[in-house]
C-alpha positions in Angstrom: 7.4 67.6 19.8 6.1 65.7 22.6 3.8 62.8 22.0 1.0 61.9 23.1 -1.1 65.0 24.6 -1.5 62.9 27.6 2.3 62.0 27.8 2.8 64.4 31.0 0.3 61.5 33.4 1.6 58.4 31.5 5.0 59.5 32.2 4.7 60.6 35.8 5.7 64.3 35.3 1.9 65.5 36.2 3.3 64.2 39.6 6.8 66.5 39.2 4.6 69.3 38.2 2.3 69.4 41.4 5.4 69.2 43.8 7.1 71.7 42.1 3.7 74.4 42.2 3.8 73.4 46.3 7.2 74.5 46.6 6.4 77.9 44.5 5.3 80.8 47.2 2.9 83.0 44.8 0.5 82.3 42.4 2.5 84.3 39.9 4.9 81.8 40.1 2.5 78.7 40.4 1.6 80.0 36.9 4.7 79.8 35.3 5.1 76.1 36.8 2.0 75.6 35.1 2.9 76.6 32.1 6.2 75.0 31.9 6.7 73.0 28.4 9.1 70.5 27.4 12.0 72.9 24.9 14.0 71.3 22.2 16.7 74.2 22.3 20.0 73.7 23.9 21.0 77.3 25.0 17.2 77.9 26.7 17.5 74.7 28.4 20.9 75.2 29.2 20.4 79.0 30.3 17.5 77.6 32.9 19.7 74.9 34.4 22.3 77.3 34.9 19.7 79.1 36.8 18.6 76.4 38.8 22.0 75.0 39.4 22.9 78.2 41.0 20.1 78.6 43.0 20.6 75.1 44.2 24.2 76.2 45.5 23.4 79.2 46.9 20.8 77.4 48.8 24.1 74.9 50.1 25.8 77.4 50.7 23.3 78.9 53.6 23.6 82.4 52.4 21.4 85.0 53.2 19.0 85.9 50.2 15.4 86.5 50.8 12.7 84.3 51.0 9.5 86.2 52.2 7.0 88.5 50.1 7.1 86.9 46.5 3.5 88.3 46.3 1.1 87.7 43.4 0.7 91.7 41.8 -2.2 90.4 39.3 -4.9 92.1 40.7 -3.2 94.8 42.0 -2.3 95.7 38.4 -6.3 94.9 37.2 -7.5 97.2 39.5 -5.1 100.1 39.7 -4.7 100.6 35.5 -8.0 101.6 36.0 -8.8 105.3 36.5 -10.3 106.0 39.9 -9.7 102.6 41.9 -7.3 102.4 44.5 -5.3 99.6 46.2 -6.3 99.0 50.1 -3.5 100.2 53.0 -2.9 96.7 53.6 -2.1 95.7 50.2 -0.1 98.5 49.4 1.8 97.4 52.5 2.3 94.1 50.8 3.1 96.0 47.9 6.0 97.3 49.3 7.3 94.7 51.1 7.2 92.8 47.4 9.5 96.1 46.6 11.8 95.3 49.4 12.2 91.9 48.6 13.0 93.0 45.0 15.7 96.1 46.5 17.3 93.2 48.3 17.5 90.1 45.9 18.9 92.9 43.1 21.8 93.8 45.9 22.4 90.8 46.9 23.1 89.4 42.9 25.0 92.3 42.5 27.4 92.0 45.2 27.7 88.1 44.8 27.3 88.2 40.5 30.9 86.5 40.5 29.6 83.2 42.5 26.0 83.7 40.8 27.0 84.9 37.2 23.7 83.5 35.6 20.9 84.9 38.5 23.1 88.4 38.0 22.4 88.5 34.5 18.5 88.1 34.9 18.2 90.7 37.1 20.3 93.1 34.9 17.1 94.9 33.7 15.2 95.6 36.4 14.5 98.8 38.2 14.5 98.8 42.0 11.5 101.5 42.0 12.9 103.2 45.2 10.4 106.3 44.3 7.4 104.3 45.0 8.3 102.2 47.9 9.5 104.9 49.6 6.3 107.0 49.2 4.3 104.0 50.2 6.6 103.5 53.1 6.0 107.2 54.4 2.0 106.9 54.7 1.4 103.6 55.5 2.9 102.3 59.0 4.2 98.2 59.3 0.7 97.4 60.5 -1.1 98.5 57.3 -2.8 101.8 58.6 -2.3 105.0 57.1 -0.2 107.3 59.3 -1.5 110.3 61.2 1.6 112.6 59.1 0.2 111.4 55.5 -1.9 114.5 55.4 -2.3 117.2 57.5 -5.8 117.0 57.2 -5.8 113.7 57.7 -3.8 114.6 61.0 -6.3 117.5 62.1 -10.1 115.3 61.2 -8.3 112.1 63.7 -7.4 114.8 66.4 -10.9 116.3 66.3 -12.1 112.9 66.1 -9.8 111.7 69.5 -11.6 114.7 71.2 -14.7 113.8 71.1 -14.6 110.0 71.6 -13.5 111.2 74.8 -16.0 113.6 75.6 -18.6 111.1 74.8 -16.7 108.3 77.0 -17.1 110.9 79.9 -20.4 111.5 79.3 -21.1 107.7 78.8 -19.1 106.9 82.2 -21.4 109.3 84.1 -24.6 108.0 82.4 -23.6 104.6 83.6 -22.7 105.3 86.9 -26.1 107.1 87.4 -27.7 104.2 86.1 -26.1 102.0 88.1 -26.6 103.8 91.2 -30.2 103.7 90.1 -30.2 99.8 89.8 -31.4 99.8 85.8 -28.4 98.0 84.7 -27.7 94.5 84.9 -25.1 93.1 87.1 -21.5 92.9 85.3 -22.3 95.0 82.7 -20.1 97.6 81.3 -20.7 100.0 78.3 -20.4 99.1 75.2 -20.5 100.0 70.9 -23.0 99.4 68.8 -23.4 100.5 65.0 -20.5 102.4 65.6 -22.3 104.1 68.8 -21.2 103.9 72.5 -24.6 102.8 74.2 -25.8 101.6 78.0 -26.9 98.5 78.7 -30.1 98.8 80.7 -32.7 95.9 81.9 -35.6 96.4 79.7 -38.4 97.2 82.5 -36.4 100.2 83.5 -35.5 101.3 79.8 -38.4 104.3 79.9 -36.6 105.8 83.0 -33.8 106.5 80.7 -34.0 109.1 78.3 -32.8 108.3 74.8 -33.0 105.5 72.2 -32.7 101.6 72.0 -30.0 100.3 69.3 -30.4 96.9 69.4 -31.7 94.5 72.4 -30.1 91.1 73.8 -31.3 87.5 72.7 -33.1 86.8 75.4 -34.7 90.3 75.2 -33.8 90.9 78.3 -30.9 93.8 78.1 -31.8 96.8 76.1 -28.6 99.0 74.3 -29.5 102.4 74.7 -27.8 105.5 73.7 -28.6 108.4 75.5 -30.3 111.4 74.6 -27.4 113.4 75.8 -25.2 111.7 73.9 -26.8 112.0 70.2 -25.8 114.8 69.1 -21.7 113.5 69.8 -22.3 110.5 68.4 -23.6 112.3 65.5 -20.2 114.0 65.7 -18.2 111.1 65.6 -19.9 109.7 62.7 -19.4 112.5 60.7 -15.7 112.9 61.6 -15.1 109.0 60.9 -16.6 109.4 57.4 -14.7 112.5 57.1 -11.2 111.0 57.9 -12.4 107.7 55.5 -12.9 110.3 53.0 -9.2 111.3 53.2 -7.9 108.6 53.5 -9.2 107.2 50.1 -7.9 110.1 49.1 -4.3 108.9 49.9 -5.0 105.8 48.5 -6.1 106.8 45.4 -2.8 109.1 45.3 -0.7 106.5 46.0 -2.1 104.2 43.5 -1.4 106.5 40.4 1.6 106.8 41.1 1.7 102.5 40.6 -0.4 103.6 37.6 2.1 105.6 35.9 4.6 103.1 36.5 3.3 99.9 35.4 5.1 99.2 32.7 8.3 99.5 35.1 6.6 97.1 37.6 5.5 94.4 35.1 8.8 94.1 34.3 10.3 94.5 38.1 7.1 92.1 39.4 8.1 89.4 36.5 11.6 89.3 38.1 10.2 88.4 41.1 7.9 85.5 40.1 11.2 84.3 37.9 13.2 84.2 40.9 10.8 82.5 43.1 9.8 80.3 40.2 13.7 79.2 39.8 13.6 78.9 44.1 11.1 76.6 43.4 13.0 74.4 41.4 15.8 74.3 43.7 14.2 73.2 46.0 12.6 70.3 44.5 16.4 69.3 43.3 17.6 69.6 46.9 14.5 67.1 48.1 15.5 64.8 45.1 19.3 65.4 45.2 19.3 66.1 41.6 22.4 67.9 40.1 22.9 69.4 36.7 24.8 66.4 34.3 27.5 66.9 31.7 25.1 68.5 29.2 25.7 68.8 25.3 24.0 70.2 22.0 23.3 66.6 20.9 21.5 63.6 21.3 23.3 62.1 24.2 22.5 59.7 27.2 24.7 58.4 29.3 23.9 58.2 32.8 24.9 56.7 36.1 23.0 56.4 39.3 19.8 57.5 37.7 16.7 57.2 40.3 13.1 57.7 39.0 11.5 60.9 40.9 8.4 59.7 41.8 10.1 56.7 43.8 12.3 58.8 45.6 9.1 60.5 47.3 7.2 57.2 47.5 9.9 55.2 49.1 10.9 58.3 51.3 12.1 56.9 54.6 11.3 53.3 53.8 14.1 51.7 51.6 16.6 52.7 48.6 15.5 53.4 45.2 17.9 51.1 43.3 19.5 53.3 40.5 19.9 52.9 36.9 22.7 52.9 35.0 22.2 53.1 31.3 24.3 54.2 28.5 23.0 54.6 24.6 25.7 55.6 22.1 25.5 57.1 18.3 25.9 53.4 17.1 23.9 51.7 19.3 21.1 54.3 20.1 18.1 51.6 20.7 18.2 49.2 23.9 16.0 46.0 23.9 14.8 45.7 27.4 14.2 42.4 28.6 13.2 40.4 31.4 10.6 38.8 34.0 7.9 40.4 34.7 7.3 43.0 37.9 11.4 42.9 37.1 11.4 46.8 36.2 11.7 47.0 32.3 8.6 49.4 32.8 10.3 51.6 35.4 13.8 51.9 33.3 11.7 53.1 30.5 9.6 55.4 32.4 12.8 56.4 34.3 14.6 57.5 30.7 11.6 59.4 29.7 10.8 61.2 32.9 14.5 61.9 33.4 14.8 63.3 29.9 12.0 65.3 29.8 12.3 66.9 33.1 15.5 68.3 31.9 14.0 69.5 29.1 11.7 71.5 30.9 14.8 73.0 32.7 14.8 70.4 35.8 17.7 69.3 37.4 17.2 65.0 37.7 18.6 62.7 40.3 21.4 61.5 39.0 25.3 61.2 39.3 27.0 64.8 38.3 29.7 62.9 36.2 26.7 61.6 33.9 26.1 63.0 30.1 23.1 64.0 28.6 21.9 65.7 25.6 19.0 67.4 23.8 16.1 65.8 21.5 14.0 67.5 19.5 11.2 64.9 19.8 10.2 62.2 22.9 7.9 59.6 21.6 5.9 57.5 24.0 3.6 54.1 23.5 2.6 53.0 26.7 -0.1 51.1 28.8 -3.6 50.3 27.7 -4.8 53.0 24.7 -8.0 51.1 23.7 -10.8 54.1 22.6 -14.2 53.1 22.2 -14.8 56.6 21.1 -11.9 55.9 18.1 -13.1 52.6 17.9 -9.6 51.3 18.8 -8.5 48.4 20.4 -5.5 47.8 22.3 -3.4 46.5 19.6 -4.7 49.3 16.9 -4.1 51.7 19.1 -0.2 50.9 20.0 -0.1 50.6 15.9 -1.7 53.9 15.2 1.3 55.4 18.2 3.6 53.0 15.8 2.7 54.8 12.3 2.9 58.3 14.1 6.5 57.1 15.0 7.7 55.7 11.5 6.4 59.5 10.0 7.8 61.8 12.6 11.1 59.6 14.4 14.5 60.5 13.5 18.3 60.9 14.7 16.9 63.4 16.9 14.4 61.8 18.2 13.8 59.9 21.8 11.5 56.8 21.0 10.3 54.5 24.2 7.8 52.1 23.7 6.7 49.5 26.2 6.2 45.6 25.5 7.0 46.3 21.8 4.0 44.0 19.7 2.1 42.8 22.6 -1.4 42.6 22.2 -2.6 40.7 19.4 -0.5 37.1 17.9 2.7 36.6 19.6 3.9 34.9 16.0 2.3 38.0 13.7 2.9 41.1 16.5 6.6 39.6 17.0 7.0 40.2 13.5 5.7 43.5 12.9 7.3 44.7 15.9 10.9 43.3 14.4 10.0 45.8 11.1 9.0 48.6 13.0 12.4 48.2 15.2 14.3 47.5 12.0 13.6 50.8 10.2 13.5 53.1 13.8 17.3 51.1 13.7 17.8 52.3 10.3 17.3 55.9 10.9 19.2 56.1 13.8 16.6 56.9 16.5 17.2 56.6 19.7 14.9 54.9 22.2 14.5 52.3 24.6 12.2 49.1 23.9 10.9 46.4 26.3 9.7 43.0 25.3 9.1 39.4 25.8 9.7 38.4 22.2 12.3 36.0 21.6 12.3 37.2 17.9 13.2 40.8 18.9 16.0 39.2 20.8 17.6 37.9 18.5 17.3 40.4 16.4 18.9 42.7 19.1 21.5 40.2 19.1 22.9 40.1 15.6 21.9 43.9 14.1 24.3 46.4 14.2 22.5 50.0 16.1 21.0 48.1 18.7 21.5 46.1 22.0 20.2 44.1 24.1 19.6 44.9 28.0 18.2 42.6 30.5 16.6 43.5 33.8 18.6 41.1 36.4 16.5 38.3 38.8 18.2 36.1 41.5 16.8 32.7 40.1 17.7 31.2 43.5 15.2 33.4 45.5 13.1 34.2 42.4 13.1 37.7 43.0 14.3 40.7 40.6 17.1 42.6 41.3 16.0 46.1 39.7 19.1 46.4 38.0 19.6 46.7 34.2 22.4 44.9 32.6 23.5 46.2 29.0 24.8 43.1 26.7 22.9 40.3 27.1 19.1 39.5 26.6 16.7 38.6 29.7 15.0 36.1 30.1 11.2 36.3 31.6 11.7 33.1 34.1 8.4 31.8 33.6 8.6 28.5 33.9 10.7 28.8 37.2 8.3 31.5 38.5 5.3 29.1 37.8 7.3 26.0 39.5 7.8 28.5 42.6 3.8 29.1 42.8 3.1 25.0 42.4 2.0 24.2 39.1 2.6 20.6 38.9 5.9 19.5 37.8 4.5 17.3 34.7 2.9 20.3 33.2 5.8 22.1 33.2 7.8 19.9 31.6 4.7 19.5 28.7 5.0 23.2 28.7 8.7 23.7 27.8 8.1 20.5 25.2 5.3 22.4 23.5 8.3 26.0 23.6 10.8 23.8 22.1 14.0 23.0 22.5 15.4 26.0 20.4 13.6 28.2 23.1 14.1 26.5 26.1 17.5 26.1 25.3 17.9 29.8 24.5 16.2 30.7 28.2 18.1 27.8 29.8 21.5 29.8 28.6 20.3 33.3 29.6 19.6 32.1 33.2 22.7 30.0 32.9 24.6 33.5 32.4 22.8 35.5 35.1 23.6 32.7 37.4 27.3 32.7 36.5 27.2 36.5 36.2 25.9 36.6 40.3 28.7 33.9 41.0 31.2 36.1 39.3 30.3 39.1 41.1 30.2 37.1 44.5 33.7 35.6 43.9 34.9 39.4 42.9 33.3 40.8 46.3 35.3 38.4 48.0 38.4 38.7 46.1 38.0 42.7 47.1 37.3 41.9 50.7 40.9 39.3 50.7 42.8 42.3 48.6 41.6 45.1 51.6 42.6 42.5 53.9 46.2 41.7 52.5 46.4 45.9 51.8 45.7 46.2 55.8 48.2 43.4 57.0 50.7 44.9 54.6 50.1 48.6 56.4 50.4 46.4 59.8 53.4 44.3 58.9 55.1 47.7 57.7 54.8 49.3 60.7 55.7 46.8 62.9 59.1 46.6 60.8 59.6 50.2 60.8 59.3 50.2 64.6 61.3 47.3 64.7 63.9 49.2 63.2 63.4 52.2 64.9 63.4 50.4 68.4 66.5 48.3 66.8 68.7 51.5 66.1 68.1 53.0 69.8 69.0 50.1 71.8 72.4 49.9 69.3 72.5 53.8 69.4 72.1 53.5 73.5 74.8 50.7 74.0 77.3 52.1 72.0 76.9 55.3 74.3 77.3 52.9 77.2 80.6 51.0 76.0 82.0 54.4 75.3 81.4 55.3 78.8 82.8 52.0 80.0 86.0 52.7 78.2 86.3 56.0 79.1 86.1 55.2 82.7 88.4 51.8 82.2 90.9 54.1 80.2 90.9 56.2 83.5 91.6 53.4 86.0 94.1 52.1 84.0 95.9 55.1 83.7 95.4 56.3 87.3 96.8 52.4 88.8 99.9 53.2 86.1 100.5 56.3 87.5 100.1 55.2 91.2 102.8 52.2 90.5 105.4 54.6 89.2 104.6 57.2 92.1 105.2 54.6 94.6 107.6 52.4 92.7 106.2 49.3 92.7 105.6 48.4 96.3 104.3 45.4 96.8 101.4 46.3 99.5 100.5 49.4 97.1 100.2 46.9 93.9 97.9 44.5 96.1 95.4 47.6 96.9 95.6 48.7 93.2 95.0 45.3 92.3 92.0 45.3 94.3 90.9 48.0 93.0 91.2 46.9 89.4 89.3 43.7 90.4 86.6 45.9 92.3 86.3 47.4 88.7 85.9 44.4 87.0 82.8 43.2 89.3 81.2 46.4 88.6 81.5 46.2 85.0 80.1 42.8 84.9 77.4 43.4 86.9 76.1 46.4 84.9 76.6 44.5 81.9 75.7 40.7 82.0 71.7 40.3 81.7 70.1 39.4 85.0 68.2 36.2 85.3 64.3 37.3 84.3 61.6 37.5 87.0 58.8 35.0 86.6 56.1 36.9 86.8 52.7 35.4 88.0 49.1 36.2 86.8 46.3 36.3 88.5 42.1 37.1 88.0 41.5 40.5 87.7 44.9 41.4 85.8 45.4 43.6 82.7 47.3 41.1 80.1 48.2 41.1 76.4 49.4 39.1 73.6 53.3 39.0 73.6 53.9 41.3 70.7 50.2 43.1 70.7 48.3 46.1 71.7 45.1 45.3 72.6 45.0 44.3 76.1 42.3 42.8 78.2 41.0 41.4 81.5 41.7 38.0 82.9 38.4 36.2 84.3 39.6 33.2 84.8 42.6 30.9 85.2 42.2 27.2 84.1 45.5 25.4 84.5 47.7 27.0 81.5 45.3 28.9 80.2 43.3 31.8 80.9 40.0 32.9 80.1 40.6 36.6 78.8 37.9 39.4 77.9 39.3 41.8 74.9 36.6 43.8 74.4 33.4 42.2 73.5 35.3 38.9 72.6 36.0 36.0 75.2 38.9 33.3 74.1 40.8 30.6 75.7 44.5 32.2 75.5 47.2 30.0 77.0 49.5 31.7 80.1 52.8 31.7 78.6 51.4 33.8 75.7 50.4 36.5 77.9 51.8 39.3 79.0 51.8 42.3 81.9 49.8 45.3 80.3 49.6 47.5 82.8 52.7 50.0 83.5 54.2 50.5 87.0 52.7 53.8 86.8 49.0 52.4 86.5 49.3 50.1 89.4 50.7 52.5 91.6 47.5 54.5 90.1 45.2 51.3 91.1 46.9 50.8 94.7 46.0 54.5 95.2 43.0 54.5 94.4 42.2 51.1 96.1 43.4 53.2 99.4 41.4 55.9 98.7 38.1 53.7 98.6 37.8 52.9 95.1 37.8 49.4 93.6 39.6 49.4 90.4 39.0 45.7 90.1 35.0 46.4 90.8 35.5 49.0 88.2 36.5 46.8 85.3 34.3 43.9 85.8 31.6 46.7 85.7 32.8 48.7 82.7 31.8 48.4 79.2 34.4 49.1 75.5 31.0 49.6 74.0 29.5 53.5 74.5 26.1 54.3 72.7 25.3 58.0 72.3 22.9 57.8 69.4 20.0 59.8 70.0 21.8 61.6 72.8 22.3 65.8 72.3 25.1 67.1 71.8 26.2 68.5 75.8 24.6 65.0 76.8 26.4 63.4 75.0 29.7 64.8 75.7 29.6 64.2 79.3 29.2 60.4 78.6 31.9 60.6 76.5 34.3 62.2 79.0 33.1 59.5 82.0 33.6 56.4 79.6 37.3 57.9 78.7 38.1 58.5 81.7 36.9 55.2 82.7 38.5 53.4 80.1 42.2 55.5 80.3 42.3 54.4 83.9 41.3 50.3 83.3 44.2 51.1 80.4 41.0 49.1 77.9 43.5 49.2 74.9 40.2 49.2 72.1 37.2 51.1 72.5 33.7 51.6 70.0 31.4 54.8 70.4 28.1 54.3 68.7 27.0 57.6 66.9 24.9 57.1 64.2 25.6 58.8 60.8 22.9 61.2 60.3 23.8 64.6 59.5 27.6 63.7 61.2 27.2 66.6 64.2 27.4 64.0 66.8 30.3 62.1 65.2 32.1 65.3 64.7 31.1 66.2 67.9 33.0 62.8 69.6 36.1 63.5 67.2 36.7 66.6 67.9 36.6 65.6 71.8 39.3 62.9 71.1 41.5 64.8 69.5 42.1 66.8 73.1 43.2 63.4 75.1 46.7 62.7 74.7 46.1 58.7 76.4 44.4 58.0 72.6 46.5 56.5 69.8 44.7 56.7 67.2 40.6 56.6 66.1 38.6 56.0 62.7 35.9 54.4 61.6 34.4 50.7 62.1 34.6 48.5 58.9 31.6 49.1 56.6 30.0 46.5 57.1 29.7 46.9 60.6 28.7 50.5 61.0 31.4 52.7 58.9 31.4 56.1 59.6 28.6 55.6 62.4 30.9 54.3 64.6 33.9 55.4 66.1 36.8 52.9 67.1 39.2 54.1 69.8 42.9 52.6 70.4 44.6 53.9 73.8 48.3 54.3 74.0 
């Protein structure tokens, strides 16, 4: 049970309803979105999701099903269960296209029922009806005529009738070119048809010098159509032959059309398929447009959902800004919420939200929310919102919201969805606050579940200490006075009024008489909700930054540990390298030594042979200590212009200027004060060798860098465009040796930033790219290191 009748407008789902019958391509499926109802059975609700679901995927998966010819067979089926009628050519050509579309949606299932289990299933039943398309194919052509072949009588009356259209053309041809000769037509004029009769046109004051009959006469009276005597009786002809091949061709018509007669039954069932189908296409394509999924759904009252965003937003903020979501959980112990909160804070729109939500899925919709969300099934939704007064009823405001109040107490229970909107407004704040604290006490009492809103401090309090209820306050930045849109389960709301008020200009002394007339128990109790909402917003800043440090501390732990593994590695090679360098310094001392020993004994010991063997040994010596002992470092002197780096860093920039002992560097986009004995050569041997080449060759590498930009925007570039910048700024920047680079992109759809990636991965001079921090650009931009 839904209630009340008009529940569908107050809700917003008339809304739904009308974009989903745009999206539908028939008007046999327009119906069935009209006629779409709210179901309190789990397995038909379920069943129809599955549908959609599928739908939905095979739509993301860009596979080839069909899309055209979902055509409307109502009046096809009026008109041809009755004896005698016949469908036109042209809509029999639709007809078979509809039976195309049907022989290829029924293949297609079939050969993909593993990834489409559900769509498979529905189509399990249906006939292809090859017999009829087929004959309907063979008589009428693609451009809805009946062929010359679908009789051969039909063939022989449209030969016949060929012949003598010409004949009379030849005859008309001569006519006119006598006539002409003869000065009686008008200048231009060609002949022409008229009631189905090839005429002359002739200026009136000569139309007695032509023998024959006048059809029909210009505007200006001027230009007489004639048909000429000679030409009656084939005229005659033709009009005879053309009622003669309409006659058959009825006749094939009418053939054609029984044989749908005698298989109507078949077709109902074949054309309901098809208006299913394009019904359920209709409804995936509203979930694409809302990026609504199918949530964890269960044969029970259940709602728990996260990043839940109200359909009719989503449309009406489209291309403007965010819908904030909705997160909102009720549980079997606690199945009532007590929304509270300032006013234009969004208590309406999380109630509207739950019931829209809930009853769109209900009516076998798939809703905008996160995938990982639950939801069940409620026999009942229940709905007291906005002005009801009735002058008919004789029903004010108030009555009416307590008449929608009796109904509830009567019909409401464990399966039942209750929302009701500034619960006991309308009438005493001290009396309505108290009826409305029954009514919520009892709806507790059976369980219901629902969502409330008020601005009764009573309620909240009640909310506070009753077990089977909670309270749930719509957030407001009391420094800004502004709402925030976001629900908070927990903790009551408070409406801000007084603040609000202040912010307007009321005077500060009537304020103050304002919260003394409240009292203190009141104003206290608002004073501590706002007191928690502030300390909740400080909370959540100090976490954001706590986040931001941890990320931080993560990264300069990733940086530290690779600097010490490269440390390390670097550490092992040199070790690794002088060890193979001593060894070779022994080997080649071992062999000196042995070779002077050897010399001695061959020529005994004579002095002048130990002197040169001596001399040798000492020759040795030198060597060794002049491969060995480190040679005295060579200042080396910067100037403007040069590529530098921080000792022990990557990036590397440009010098602009020198000031003393310090320099004025550009890394990147950043200018700083960097002190001389701090910096660093950055460019390799190799690259000024490059650079004096290139100087020689007429190009100014200096000219180059003060002119060149880390920074390359390609958004809104296409795709070969874009490219080519790409490959210039590279090149560009591999030459300068620019360490850090940033390529604007954009997000969009991602094809221009796979585009860019893809190109990097082919340069070998790149170290490494990723995307920018979040919170300047993320995944829109692209940030380059060179090796």
């Amino acid at each position: 049970m839904v209630y009340p009748d008009n529940f569908e407008s107050k809700i917003g789902f008339d809304f739904v309803r009308n974009r989903l019958i745009q999206f539908c391509s028939s008007g046999a499926s327009q119906r069935l979105a009209e006629a779409m109802q709210f179901s309190s059975s789990f397995e038909e609700v379920d069943k129809e999701l599955n549908l959609v679901k599928e739908f939905k995927d095979l739509f993301e998966r860009s596979l080839d099903f069909p899309s055209n010819h979902f055509y409307d067979p109502q009046d096809w089926f009026y008109r041809a269960a009755i004896e005698g009628n016949f469908l036109e050519a042209h809509e029999l050509r639709q007809f078979s296209l509809a039976l195309d579309t049907l022989q290829s949606s029924i293949i297609f299932l079939k050969k993909n029922s593993e990834l489409f289990p559900h769509l498979f299933a529905l189509s399990s039943d249906v006939q292809q009806q090859d017999v009829i398309r087929k004959s309907i194919n063979e008589k009428i052509d693609d451009a809805s005529h009946v062929k010359d072949n679908a009789s051969s009588e039909l063939g022989r009356v449209r030969k016949k009738l060929r012949d003598e259209q010409h004949t009379v053309r030849r005859m008309a041809e001569q006519i006119f070119r006598m006539a002409v000769s003869e000065k009686w037509v008008p200048d231009g004029a060609l002949p022409t048809i008229r009631d189905g009769r090839v005429v002359i046109p002739v200026l009136a004051e000569h139309k007695r010098r032509l023998k024959g009959f006048v059809l029909d006469e210009s505007a200006t009276g001027q230009t007489v159509f004639m048909e000429p005597a000679e030409m009656l009786d084939a005229n005659n002809a033709i009009r005879e032959l053309e009622h003669a091949e309409r006659r058959e061709v009825i006749r094939i018509l009418k053939e054609l059309t029984n044989t749908i007669r005698l298989a109507l039954p078949e077709l109902n069932i074949a054309f309901s398929f098809l208006a299913r189908l394009d019904f359920i296409r209709a409804k995936a394509k509203m979930a694409l447009e809302l990026r609504a999924v199918k949530p964890i759904f269960i044969n029970q009252p259940a709602l728990h959902w996260q990043q839940a965003k109200h359909p009719v937003l989503i449309y009406t903020f489209k291309g403007k800004k965010e819908v904030i979501p909705l997160n909102i959980k009720l549980e079997e112990d606690a199945a009532m919420l007590l929304v509270s909160g300032p006013n234009a804070g969004g208590k309406s729109v999380c109630l509207k939200t739950v019931g829209l939500l809930q009853y769109m899925l209900q009516n076998g919709l798939l809703i905008p929310l996160a995938d990982y969300s639950t939801a069940g099934v409620f026999n009942n939704i229940l709905l007291d919102i906005g002005d009801q007064q009735s002058i008919e009823n004789d029903l004010s405001t108030y009555s009416s919201h307590l008449q929608n109040m009796k109904l509830f107490l009567q019909r409401a229970n464990q399966h039942s969805l209750v929302l009701m909107d500034e619960l006991g407004s309308g009438t005493d704040p001290n009396f309505g606050g108290a009826i409305a604290e029954v009514i919520l006490q009892e709806l507790v009492k059976r369980k219901v579940w629902g969502v409330a809103t008020t601005h009764y401090y009573n309620l909240k309090l009640f909310a506070a200490n009753a077990s089977g209820i909670r309270n749930g306050a719509m957030r407001f930045d009391e420094k800004i006075l502004k709402p925030l849109y976001q629900l908070e389960i927990g903790k009551p709301g408070s409406s801000f009024a007084l603040e609000i008020a202040k912010n307007i200009g009321l005077p500060e002394t009537l304020l103050k008489k304002a919260e003394a007339v409240v009292g203190s128990d009141l104003a206290g109790y608002e004073k501590l909700a706002r007191e928690l909402e502030a300390e909740k917003q400080l909370q959540e800043s100090k976490s954001r930054d706590l986040q931001q440090k941890e990320k931080q501390l993560q990264e300069l732990q990733i940086k530290y540990q690779s600097l010490s593994d490269e440390l390390n590695s670097k550490k092992k090679i040199i070790i690794q390298k002088a060890k193979e360098e001593a060894l070779q310094l022994l080997q080649t001392t071992n062999k000196e030594i042995e070779k002077t020993i050897r010399h001695i004994k061959e020529n005994k010991a004579e002095k002048k042979e130990t002197l040169k063997v001596r001399k040798s040994l000492q020759d040795l010596t030198r060597q060794v200590s002049k491969d060995n002992l480190p040679s005295p470092e060579k200042k080396i002197v910067l100037r403007e212009g040069d590529r530098v780096r921080l000792i022990g860093q990557h990036s590397s920039g440009t010098i602009l200027e020198i000031q003393g002992k310090n320099a004025i560097v550009q890394f990147g986009e950043l200018k700083t004060v960097v002190p001389l004995q701090k910096l660093e050569e950055s460019a390799q041997p190799q690259q000024k060798e490059i650079a004096t080449r290139l100087k020689q060759s007429g190009i100014n590498v200096l000219e180059k860098q003060t002119r060149f930009s880390p920074v390359l925007d390609l958004r809104g570039k296409r795709g070969e465009e874009a490219i080519q910048l790409l490959e210039v700024f590279l090149d560009d920047a591999i030459l300068l040796a620019a360490g850090q680079l940033k390529i604007l992109h954009g997000k969009g759809e991602g094809i221009l930033r796979k585009l860019v990636r893809d190109k990097l991965k082919t340069y070998k001079a790149i170290a490494s790219y990723g995307d920018e921090h979040i919170e300047r650009g993320g995944d829109g931009v692209t940030i380059v290191v060179l090796k």
